[in-house]
C-alpha positions as a Python dict, from the first residue, in 0.01 Angstrom:
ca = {
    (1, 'X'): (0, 0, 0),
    (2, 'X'): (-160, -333, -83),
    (3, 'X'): (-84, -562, -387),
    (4, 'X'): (-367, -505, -576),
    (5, 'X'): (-334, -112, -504),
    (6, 'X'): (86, -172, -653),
    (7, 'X'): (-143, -323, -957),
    (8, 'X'): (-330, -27, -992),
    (9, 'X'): (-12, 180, -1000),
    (10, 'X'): (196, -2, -1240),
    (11, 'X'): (-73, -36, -1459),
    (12, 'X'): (-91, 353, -1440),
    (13, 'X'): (283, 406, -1505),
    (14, 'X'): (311, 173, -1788),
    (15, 'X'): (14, 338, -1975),
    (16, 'X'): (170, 654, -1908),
    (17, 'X'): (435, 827, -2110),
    (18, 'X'): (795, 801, -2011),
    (19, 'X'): (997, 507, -1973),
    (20, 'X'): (907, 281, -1641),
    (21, 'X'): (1220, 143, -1573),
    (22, 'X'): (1262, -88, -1291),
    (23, 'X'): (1387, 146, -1079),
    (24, 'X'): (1125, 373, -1114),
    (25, 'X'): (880, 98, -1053),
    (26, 'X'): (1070, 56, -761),
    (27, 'X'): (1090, 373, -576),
    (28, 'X'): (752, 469, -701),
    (29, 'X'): (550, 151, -499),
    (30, 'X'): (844, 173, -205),
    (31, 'X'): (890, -249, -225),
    (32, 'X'): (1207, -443, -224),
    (33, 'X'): (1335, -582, -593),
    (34, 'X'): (1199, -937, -485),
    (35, 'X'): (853, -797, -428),
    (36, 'X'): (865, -617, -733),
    (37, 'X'): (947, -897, -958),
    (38, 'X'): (677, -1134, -802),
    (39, 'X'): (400, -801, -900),
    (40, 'X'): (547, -840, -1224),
    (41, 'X'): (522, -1177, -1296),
    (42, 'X'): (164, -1241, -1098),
    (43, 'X'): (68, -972, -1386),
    (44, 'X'): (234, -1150, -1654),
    (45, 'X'): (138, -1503, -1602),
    (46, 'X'): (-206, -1439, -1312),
    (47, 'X'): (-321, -1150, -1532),
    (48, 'X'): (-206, -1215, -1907),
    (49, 'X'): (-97, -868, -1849),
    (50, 'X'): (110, -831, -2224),
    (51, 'X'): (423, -638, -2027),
    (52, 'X'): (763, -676, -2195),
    (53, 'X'): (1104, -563, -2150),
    (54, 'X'): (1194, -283, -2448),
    (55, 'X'): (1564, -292, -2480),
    (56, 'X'): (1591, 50, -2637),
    (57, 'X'): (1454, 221, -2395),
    (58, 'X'): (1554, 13, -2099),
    (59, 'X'): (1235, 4, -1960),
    (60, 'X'): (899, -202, -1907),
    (61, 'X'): (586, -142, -2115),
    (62, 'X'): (277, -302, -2253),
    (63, 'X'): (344, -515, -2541),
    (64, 'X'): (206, -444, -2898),
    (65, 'X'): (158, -701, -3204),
    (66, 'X'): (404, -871, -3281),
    (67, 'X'): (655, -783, -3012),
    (68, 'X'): (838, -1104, -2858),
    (69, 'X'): (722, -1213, -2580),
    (70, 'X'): (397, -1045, -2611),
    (71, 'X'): (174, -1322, -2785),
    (72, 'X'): (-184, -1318, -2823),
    (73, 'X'): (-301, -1474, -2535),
    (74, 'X'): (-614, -1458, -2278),
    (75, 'X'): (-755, -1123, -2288),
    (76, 'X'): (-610, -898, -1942),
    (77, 'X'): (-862, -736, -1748),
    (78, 'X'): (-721, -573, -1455),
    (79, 'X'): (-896, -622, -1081),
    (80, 'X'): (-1098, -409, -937),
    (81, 'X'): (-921, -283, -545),
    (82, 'X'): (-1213, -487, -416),
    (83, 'X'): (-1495, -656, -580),
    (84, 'X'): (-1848, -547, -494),
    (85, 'X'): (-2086, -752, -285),
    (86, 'X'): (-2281, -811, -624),
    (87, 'X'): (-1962, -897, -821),
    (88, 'X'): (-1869, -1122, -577),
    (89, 'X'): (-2204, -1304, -532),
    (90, 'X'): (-2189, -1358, -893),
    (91, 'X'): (-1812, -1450, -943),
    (92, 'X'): (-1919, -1737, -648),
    (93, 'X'): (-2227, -1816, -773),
    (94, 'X'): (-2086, -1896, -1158),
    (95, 'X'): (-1811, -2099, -970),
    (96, 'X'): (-2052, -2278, -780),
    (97, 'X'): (-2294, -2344, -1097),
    (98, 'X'): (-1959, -2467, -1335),
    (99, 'X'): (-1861, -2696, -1001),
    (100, 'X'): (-2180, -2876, -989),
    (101, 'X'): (-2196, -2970, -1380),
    (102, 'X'): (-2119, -3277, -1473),
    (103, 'X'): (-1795, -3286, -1543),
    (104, 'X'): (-1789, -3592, -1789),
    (105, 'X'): (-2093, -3446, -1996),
    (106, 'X'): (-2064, -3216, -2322),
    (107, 'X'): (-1911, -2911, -2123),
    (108, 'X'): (-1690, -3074, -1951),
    (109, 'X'): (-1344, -2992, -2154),
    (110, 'X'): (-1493, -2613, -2136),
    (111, 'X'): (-1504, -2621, -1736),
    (112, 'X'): (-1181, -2652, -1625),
    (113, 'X'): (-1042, -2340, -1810),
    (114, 'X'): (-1358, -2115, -1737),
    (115, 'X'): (-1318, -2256, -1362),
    (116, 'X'): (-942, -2172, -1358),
    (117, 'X'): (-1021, -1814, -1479),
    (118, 'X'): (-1286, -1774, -1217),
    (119, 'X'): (-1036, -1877, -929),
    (120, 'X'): (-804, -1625, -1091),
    (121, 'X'): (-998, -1340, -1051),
    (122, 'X'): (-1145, -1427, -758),
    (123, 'X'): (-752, -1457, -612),
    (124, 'X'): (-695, -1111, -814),
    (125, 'X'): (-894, -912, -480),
    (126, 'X'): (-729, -811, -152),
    (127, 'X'): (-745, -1177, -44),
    (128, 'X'): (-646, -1508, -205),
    (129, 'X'): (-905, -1718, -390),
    (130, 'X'): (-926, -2032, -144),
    (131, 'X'): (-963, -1717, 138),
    (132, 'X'): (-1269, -1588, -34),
    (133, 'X'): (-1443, -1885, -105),
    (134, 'X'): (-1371, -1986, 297),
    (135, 'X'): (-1500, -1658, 443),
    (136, 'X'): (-1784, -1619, 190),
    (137, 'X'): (-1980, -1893, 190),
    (138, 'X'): (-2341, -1985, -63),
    (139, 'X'): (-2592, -2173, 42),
    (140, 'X'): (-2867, -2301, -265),
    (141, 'X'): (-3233, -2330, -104),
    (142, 'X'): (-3436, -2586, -295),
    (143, 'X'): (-3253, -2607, -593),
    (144, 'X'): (-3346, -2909, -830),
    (145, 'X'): (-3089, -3117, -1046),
    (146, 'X'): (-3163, -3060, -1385),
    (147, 'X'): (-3011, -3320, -1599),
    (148, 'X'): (-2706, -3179, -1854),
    (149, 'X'): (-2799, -3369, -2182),
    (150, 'X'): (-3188, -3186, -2102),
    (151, 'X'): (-2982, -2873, -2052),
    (152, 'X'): (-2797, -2878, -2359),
    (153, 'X'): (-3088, -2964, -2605),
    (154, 'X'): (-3285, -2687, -2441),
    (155, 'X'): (-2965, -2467, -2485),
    (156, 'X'): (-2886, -2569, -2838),
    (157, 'X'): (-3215, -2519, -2967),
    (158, 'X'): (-3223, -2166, -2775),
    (159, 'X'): (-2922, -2028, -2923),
    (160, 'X'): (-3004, -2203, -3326),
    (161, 'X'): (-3317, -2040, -3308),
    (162, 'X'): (-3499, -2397, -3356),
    (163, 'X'): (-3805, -2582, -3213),
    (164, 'X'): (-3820, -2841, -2948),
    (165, 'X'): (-4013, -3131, -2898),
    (166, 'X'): (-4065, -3202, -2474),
    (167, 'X'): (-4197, -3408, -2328),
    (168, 'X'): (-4342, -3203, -2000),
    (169, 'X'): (-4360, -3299, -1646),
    (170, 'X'): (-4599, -3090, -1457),
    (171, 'X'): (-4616, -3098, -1064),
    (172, 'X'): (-4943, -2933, -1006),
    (173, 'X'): (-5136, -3243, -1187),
    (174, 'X'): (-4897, -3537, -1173),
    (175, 'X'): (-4853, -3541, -1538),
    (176, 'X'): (-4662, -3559, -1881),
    (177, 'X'): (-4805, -3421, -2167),
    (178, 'X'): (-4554, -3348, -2530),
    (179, 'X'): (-4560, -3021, -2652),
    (180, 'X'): (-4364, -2841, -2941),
    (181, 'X'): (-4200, -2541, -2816),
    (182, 'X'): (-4045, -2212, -2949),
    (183, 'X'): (-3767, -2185, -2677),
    (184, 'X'): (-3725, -1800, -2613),
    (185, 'X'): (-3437, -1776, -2333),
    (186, 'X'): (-3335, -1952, -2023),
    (187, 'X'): (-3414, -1807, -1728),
    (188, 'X'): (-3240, -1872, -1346),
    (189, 'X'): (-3478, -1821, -1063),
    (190, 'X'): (-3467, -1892, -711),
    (191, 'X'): (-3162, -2125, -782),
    (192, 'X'): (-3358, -2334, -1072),
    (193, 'X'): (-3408, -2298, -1386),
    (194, 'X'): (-3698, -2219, -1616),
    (195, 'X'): (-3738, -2201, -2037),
    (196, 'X'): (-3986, -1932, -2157),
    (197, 'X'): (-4090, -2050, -2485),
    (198, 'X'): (-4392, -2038, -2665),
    (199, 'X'): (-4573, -2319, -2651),
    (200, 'X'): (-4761, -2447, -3037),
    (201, 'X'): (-4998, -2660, -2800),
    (202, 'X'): (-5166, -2392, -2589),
    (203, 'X'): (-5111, -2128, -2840),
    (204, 'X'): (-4923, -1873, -2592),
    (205, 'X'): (-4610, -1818, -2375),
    (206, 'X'): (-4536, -2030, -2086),
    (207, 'X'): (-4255, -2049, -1832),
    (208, 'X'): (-4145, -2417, -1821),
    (209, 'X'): (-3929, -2597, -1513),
    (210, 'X'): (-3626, -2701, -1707),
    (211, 'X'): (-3640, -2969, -1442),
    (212, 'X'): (-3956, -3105, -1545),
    (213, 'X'): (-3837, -3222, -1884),
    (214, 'X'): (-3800, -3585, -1909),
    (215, 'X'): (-3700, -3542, -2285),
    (216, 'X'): (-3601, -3304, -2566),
    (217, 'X'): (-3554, -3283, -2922),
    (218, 'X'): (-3470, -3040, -3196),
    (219, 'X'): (-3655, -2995, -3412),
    (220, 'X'): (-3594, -2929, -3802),
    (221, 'X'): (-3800, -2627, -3792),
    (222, 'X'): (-3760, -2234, -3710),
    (223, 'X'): (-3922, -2135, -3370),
    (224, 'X'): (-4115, -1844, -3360),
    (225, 'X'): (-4009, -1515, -3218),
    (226, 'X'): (-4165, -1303, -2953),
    (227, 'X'): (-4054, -947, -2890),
    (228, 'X'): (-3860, -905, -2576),
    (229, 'X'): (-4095, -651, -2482),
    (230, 'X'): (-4374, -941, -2517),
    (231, 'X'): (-4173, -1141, -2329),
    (232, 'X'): (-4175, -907, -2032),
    (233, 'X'): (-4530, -819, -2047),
    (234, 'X'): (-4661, -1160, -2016),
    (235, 'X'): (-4383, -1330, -1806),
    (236, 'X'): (-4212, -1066, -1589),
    (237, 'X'): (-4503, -808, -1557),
    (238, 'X'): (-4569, -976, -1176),
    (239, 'X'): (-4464, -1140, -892),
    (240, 'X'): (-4282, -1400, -910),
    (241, 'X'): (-4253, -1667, -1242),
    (242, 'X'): (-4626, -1739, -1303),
    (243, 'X'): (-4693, -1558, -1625),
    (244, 'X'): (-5028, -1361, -1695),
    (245, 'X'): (-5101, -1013, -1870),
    (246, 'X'): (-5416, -963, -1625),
    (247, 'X'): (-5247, -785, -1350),
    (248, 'X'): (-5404, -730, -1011),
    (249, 'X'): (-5231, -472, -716),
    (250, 'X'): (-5128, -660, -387),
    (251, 'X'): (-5114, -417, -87),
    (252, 'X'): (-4951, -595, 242),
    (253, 'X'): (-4870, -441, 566),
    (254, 'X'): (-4593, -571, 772),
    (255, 'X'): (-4587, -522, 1188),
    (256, 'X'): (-4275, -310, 1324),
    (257, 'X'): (-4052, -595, 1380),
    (258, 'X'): (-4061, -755, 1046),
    (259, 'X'): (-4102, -347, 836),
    (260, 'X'): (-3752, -383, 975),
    (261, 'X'): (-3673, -655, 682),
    (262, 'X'): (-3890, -605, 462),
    (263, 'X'): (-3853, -242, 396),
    (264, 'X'): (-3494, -327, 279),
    (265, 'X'): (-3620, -562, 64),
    (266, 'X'): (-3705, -615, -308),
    (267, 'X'): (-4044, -773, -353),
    (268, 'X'): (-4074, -712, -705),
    (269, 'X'): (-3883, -412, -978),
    (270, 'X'): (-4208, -186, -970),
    (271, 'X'): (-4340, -263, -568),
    (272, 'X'): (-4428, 93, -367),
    (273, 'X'): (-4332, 101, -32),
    (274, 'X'): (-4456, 305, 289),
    (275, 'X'): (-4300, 351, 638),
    (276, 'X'): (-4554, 430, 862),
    (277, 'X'): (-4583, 662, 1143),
    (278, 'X'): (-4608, 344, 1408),
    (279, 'X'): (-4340, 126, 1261),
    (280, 'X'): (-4569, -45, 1008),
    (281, 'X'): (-4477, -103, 663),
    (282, 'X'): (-4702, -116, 409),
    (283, 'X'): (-4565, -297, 37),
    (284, 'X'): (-4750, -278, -294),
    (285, 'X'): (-4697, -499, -594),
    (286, 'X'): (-4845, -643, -923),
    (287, 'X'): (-4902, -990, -958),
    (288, 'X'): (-5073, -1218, -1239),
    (289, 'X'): (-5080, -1534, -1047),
    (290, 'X'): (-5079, -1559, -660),
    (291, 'X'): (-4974, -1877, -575),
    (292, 'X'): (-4600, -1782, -554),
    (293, 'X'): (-4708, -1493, -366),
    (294, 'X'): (-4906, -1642, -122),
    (295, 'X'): (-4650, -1881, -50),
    (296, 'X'): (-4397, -1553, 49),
    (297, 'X'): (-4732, -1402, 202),
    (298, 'X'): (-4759, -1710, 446),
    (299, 'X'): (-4359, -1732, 541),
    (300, 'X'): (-4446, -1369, 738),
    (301, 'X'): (-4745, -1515, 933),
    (302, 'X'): (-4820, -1323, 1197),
    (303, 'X'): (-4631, -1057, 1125),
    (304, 'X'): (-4856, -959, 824),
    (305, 'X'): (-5198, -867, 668),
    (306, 'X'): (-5321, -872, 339),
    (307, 'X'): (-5518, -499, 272),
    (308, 'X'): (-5571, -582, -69),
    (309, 'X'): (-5739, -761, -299),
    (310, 'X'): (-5980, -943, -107),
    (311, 'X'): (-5985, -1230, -350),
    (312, 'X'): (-5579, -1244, -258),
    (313, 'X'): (-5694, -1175, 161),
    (314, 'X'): (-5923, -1478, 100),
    (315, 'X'): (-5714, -1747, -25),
    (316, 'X'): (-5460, -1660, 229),
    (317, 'X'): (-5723, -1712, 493),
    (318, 'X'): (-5809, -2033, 252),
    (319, 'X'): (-5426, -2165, 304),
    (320, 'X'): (-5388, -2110, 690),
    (321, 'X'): (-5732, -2272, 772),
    (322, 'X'): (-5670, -2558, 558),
    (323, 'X'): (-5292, -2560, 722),
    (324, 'X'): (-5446, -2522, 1054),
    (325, 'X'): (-5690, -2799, 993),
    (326, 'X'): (-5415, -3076, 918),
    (327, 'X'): (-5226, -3007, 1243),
    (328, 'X'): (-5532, -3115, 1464),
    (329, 'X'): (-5458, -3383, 1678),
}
């Protein structure tokens, strides 16, 4: 029986009636007294598990309010016998978004205790926490520094339920433009992140690089709300984070080698996917705005065709002709 397994089972026989003496504990998990006390005190002070000694009954039990010893401390949330691969990705992935804030900037008294609890529960599995983060390892792809005092105007204003005043950076034209904004919610996307907010200058929602903000301020007036259901239409109806309402059906078939990826993949919530008798795979998705997709398209080159639209088939073609053109000699 491992620790976290012993966890399990105390936890069990101190929620359950009768009196779990230490001897009990004891001859229940089949450990030596030394091993017993260091469960109980890795609960205790790991876990701000609230277990204390009750002298009438001679036993151990969870506290209650106002028993001594019991306090009202960090809430105790017992591990699970092993995380999942999702809980894990996301335990690492908070840890590795608190680690590269600034630590001198407006969160920076908060990070310490949030990264402390992380390392706790992290340590809390079958394996220690500097064991984890050595065995599993994240690796960010194209992520872009986004400034904190940026972040923390854009979050402010988010959460107050006020307008912003931005000044926007835009990478397709190589310009800045101001625009009030009704900031909507924050969104993290292919390890950046993006403000959907609806934007007083063009009249509609757009999807902004939180990157791409050289300035921000709050404004003294109430930002308009859009439904979340709005929200979803327009920005997260297709592929990938170009927003549109006008969606059109992509229909992409993969050779046998790479139906072998693919098919495990997920392209997009609502795709429909076929296995075909000779290996092929053939993926269908909705998309507003290609460019992101025919960025993905292009990463499979050779090992895929474009079926349908032909308006989608044609600026592929567009892309790898133009591509092909610059690598002449």
């Amino acid at each position: 029986m491992d620790r976290t397994e012993r966890f399990h089972l105390i936890d069990m026989m101190l929620s359950s009636p009768g009196v779990a003496t230490f001897e009990r504990l004891q001859t229940r998990l089949g450990v030596s007294r030394a091993t017993l006390k260091r469960d109980l005190e890795y609960l205790r002070n790991r876990l701000n598990a609230p277990i204390v000694w009750d002298r009438d009954t001679r036993g151990y039990r969870y506290g209650k309010d106002g028993d001594a010893g019991a306090g009202v401390g960090p809430q105790y949330e017992l591990p699970g016998l092993w995380f999942s691969a999702e809980e894990i990705h996301a335990l690492l992935t908070m840890q590795h978004l608190l680690a590269n804030l600034d630590a001198g900037g407006l969160l920076g008294p908060h990070i310490q205790p949030l990264m402390a609890r992380l390392t706790g529960l992290l340590g809390s599995g079958r394996h220690p926490a500097e064991e984890v983060r050595k065995r599993i390892k994240l690796i960010p792809l194209a992520a872009r520094r986004v400034p904190l005092d940026q972040f923390a105007a854009l979050g402010s204003a988010l959460l107050r339920r006020k307008r912003l005043l931005i000044g926007y950076y835009a990478k397709s034209n190589d310009a800045v433009s101001e625009r009030e904004v009704s900031p909507q919610r924050l969104v993290h996307y292919r390890e950046n992140w993006y403000l959907d907010a609806w934007c007083h200058l063009r009249n509609g929602l757009r999807s902004f690089a939180v990157d791409g903000v050289r300035h921000a301020e709050i404004l003294d007036k109430p930002a308009r709300e859009v439904a979340e259901k709005s929200l979803d239409a327009m920005l997260g109806a297709g592929y990938g984070i170009f927003s549109g309402r006008k969606l059109t059906w992509a229909k992409l078939r993969f050779s046998p080698e790479r139906a072998r990826w693919v098919a495990l993949e997920q392209w997009h919530p609502k795709q429909r996917g076929k296995l075909l008798k000779d290996g092929r795979y053939v993926l269908e998705m909705p998309y507003a705005d290609e460019r992101e997709l025919v960025m993905d398209i292009l990463r499979h080159v050779p090992e895929v065709e474009v079926l349908e639209p032909v308006e989608l088939r044609a600026k592929v073609r567009e892309k790898l002709r133009a591509g092909l053109a610059r690598m002449q000699p």
